[in-house]
C-alpha positions as CSV (number, residue, x, y, z in Angstrom):
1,X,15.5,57.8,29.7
2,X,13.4,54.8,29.3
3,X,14.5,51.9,28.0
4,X,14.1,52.3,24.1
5,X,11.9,49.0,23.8
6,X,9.8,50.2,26.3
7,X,8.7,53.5,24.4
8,X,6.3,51.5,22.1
9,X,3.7,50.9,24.8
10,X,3.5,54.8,25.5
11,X,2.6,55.4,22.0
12,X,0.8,52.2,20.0
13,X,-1.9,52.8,22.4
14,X,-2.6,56.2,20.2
15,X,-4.2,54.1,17.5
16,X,-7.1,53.3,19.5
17,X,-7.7,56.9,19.4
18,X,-6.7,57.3,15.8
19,X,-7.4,54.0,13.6
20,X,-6.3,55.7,10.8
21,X,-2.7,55.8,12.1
22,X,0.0,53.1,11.3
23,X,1.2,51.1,14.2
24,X,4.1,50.5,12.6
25,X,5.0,54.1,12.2
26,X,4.2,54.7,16.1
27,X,6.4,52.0,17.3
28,X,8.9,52.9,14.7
29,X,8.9,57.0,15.9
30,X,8.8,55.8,19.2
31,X,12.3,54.6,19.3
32,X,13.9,57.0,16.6
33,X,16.0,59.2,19.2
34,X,17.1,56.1,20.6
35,X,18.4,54.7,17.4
36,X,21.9,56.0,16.7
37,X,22.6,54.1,20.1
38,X,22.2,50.7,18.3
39,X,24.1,51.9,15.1
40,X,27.0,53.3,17.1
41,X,26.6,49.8,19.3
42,X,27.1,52.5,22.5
43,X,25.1,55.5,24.2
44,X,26.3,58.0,21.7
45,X,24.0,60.7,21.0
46,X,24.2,63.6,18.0
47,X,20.8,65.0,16.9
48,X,18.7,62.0,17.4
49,X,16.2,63.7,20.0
50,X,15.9,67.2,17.8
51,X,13.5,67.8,15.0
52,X,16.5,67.5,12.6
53,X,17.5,63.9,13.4
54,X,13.7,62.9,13.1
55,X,14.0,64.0,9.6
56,X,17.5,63.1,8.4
57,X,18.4,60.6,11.0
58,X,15.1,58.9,11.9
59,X,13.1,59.0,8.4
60,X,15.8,56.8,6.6
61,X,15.8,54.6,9.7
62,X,12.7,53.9,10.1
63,X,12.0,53.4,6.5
64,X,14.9,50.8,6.5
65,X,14.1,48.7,9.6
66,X,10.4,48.6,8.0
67,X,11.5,47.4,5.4
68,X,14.1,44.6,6.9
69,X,11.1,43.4,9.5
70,X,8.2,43.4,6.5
71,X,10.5,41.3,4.3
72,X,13.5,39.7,6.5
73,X,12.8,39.1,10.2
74,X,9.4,38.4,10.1
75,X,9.5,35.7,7.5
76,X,12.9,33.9,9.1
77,X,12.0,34.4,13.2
78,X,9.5,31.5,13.2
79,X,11.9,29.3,11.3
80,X,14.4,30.0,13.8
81,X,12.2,29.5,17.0
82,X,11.6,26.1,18.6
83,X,8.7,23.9,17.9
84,X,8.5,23.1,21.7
85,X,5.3,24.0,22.9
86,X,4.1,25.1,18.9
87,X,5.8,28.6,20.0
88,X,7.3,28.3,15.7
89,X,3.9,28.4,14.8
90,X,2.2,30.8,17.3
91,X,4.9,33.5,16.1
92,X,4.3,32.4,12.4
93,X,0.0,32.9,13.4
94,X,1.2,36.4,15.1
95,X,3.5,37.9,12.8
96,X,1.7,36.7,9.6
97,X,-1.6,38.7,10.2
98,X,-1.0,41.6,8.8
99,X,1.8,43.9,7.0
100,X,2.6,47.4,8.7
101,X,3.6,48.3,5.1
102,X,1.6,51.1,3.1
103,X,-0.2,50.2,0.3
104,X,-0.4,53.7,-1.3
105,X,0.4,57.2,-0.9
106,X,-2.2,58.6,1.4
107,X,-1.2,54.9,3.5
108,X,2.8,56.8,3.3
109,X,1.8,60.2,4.5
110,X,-0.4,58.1,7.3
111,X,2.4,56.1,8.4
112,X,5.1,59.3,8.0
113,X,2.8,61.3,10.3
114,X,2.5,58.1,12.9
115,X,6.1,58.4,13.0
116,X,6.4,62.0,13.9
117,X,4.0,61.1,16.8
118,X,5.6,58.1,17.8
119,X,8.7,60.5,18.2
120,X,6.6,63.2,20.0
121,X,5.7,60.4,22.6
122,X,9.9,59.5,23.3
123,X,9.9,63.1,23.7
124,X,7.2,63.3,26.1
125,X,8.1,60.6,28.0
126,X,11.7,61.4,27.9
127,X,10.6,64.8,29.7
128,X,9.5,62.9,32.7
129,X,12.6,61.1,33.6
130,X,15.9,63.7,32.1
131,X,17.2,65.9,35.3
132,X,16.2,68.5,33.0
133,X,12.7,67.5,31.5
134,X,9.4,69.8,31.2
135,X,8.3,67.4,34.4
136,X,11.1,67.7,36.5
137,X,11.7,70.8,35.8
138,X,8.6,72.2,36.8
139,X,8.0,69.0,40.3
140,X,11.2,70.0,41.6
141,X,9.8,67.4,44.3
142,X,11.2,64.8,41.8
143,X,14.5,65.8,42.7
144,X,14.1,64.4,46.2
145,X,16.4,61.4,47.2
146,X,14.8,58.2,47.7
147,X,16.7,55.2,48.6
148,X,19.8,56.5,47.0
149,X,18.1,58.0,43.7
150,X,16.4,61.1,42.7
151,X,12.2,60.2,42.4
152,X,12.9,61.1,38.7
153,X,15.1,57.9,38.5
154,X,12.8,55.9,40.3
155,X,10.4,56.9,37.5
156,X,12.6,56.6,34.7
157,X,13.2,52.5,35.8
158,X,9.5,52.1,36.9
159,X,8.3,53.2,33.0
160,X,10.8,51.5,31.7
161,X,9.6,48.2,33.7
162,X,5.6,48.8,32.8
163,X,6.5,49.2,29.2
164,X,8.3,45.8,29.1
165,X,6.1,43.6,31.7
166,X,2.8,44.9,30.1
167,X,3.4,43.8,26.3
168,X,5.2,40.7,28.1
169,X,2.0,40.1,29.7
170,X,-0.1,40.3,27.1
171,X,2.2,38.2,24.9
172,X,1.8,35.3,27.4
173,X,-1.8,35.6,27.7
174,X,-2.5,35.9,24.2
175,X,0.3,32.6,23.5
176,X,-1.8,30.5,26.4
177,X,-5.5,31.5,24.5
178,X,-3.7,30.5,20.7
179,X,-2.1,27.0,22.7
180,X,-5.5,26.2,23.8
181,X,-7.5,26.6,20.5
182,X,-4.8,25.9,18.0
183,X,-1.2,25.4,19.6
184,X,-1.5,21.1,20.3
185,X,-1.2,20.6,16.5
186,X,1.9,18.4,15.7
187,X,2.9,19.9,12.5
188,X,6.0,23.0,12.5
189,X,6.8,26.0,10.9
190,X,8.9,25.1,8.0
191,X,12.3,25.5,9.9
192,X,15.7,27.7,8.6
193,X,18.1,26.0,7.0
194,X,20.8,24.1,9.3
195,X,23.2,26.9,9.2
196,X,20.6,29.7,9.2
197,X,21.2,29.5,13.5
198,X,24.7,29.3,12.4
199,X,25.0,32.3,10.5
200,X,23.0,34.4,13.2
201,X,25.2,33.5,15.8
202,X,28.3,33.9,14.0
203,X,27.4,37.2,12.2
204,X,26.6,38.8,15.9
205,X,29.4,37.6,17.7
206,X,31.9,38.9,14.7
207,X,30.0,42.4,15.3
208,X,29.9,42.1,18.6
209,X,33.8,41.0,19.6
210,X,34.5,43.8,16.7
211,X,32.7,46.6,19.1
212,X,34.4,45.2,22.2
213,X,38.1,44.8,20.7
214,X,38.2,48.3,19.8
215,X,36.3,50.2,22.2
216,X,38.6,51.7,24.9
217,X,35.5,51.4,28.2
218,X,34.7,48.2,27.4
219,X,33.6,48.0,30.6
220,X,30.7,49.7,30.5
221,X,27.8,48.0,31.2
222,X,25.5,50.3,28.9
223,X,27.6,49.4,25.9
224,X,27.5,45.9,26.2
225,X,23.8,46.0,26.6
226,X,23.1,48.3,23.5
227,X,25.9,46.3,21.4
228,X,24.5,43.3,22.7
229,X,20.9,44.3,21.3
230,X,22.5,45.2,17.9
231,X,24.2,42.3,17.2
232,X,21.8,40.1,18.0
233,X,19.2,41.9,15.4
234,X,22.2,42.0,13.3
235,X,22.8,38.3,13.3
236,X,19.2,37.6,12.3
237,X,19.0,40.1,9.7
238,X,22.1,38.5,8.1
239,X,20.2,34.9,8.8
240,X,16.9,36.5,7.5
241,X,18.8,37.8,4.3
242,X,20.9,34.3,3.1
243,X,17.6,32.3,3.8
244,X,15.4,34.9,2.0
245,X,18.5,34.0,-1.1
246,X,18.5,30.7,-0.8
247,X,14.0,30.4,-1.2
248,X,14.5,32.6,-4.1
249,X,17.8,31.3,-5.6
250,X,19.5,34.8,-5.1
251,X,22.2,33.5,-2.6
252,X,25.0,34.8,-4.3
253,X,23.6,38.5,-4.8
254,X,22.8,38.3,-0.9
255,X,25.8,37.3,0.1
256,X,27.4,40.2,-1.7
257,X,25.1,42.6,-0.4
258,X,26.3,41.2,3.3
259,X,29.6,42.0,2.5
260,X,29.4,45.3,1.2
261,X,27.1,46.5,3.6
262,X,30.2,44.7,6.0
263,X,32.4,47.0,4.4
264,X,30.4,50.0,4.7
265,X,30.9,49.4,8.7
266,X,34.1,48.2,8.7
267,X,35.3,51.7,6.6
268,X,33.5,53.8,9.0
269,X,34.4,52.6,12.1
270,X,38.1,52.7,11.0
271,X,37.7,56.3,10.3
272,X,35.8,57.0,13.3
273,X,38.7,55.7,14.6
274,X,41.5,57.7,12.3
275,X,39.3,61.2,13.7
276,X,39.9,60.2,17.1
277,X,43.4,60.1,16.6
278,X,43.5,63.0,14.5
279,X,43.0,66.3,15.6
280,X,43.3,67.7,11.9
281,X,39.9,65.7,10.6
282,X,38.2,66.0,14.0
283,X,34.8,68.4,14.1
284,X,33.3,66.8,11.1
285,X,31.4,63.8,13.1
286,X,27.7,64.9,12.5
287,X,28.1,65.4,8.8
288,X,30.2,61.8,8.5
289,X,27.2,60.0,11.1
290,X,24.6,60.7,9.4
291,X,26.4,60.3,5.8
292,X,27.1,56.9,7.5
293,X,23.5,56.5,8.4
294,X,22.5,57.4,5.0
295,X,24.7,54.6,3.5
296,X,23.8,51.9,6.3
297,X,20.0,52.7,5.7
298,X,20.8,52.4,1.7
299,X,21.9,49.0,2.1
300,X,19.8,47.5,4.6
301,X,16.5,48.9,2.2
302,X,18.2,47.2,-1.0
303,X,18.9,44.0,0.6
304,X,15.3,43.5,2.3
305,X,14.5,44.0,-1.2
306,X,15.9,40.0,-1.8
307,X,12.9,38.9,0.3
308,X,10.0,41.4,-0.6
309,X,7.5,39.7,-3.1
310,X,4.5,37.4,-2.6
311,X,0.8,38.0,-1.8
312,X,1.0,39.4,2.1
313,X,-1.6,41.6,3.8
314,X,-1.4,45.1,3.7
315,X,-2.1,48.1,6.5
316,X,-4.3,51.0,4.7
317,X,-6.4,53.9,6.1
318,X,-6.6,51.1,9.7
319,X,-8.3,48.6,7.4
320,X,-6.4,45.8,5.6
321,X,-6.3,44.9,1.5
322,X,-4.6,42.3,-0.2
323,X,-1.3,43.3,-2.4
324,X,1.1,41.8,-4.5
């Protein structure tokens, strides 16, 4: 398949079709039957590319990490970024335009349906680069070798390469137009906390050594680049989450949160690990994922909660209204 961050550019684009559709629901959908990858930290896969993990494995998700980016990540990742070259304030100008959050229920069913098409689109696109998609199936030419690969390989890396260089692209571009009008200003982003680089870093190495001491092919270079991914977001949620505290003098309740929702992983990996070894509790691992999934989803939703207030812009019907 493609590279999961690459699925957004095959399906954001929809919305210049479709205004009405939420952006953040297409980016979202486009990555949901990549997502257990980056909660299991490895390329397992259960149900995440059927209809049944879009609704009990990809709604929850998606309705978690929206919540996490709208009220942790994008608030703490200019804090965090350097003021060389004003790149804290350009990604405080970017990510402070607007809110992919709905501001009412028709604004819901808008972004639940932009995530069903986002998903469609993995699925598509998916089709074109599995040995058996509805492509290659049917342009058995794609099976031909070429420089040591099948084409459908070849494919498979080439979208995945367009769907990174292209937003990349247009990231630079749209950083050297801000530099010139705005970006020689002298003043920063208010920056994080000393220890708010501190406690990203250490929050995903801890994740990240955990994965690696306990995973038998740690070897793999696949798993190090998915585990790699998840600890990193992991380590700026957690950063995202004690700073979000500390502004609203809820520290302690977030640094509980972080530990039970620390728990919550610890427990199920150990019994991840007990079924493995157990032949007698083994066949239940669908029912326990996405139990686990649930739970993870749960507590990532309640602790974005700690930095959800304040007048932002909202997303509705492709326009944008003020909410509180």
């Amino acid at each position: 398949m493609p590279f999961t961050f690459s699925h957004p550019l095959y399906a954001a684009p929809l919305r210049r079709l479709a205004p009405a559709l939420s952006l953040s629901g297409l980016v979202l959908g486009s990555m949901i039957p990549d997502m257990e990858y980056f909660i299991a930290m490895n390329s397992y896969r259960s149900i995440g590319h059927s209809l049944a993990g879009f609704i009990w494995m990809g709604i929850p998700l998606s309705l978690a990490f929206l919540s996490a980016w709208e009220n942790i990540l994008k608030p703490v990742l200019p804090k965090l970024l350097p003021a060389l070259g004003g790149v804290d304030r350009y990604a405080e100008t970017l990510l402070g335009r607007r809110s992919g959050t709905p501001g009412n229920a028709a604004g819901w069913a808008l972004f639940l349906l932009s995530l069903f098409i986002g998903f469609m689109s993995h699925l598509f696109v998916d089709g074109m680069t599995h040995t058996s998609g509805w492509l290659v199936a049917r342009q058995h030419s794609l099976y031909r070798i070429e420089a040591g690969l099948p084409l459908y390989k070849w494919l498979q890396y080439g979208l995945s390469l367009l769907g990174l260089l292209l937003p990349g692209v247009w990231l630079l571009w749209n950083y050297i137009t801000w530099y010139r009008k705005e970006g020689r200003g002298r003043n920063r982003s208010k920056p994080a906390p000393k220890w708010g680089a501190a406690a990203a870093a250490a929050a995903g190495f801890l994740l990240m050594a955990g994965k690696i001491l306990f995973e038998p092919r740690a070897d793999n270079i696949v798993l190090w680049l998915v585990a790699g991914c998840s600890s990193a977001l992991f380590g700026l949620f957690v950063a995202g989450v004690l700073s979000a505290g500390a502004e609203r003098k809820r520290l302690p309740a977030a640094m509980t949160g972080l530990l039970l929702l620390a728990v919550v992983i610890a427990a199920f990996k150990g019994c991840r690990m007990a079924a493995d070894l157990n032949p007698d509790i083994q066949g239940q691992g669908t029912a326990a994922w996405l139990l686990y999934i649930w739970l993870l989803s749960l507590g990532v939703w309640l602790l974005s909660r700690i930095g959800a207030g304040g007048t932002v812009l909202a997303e509705h019907r492709g326009g944008i209204r003020m909410s509180r």
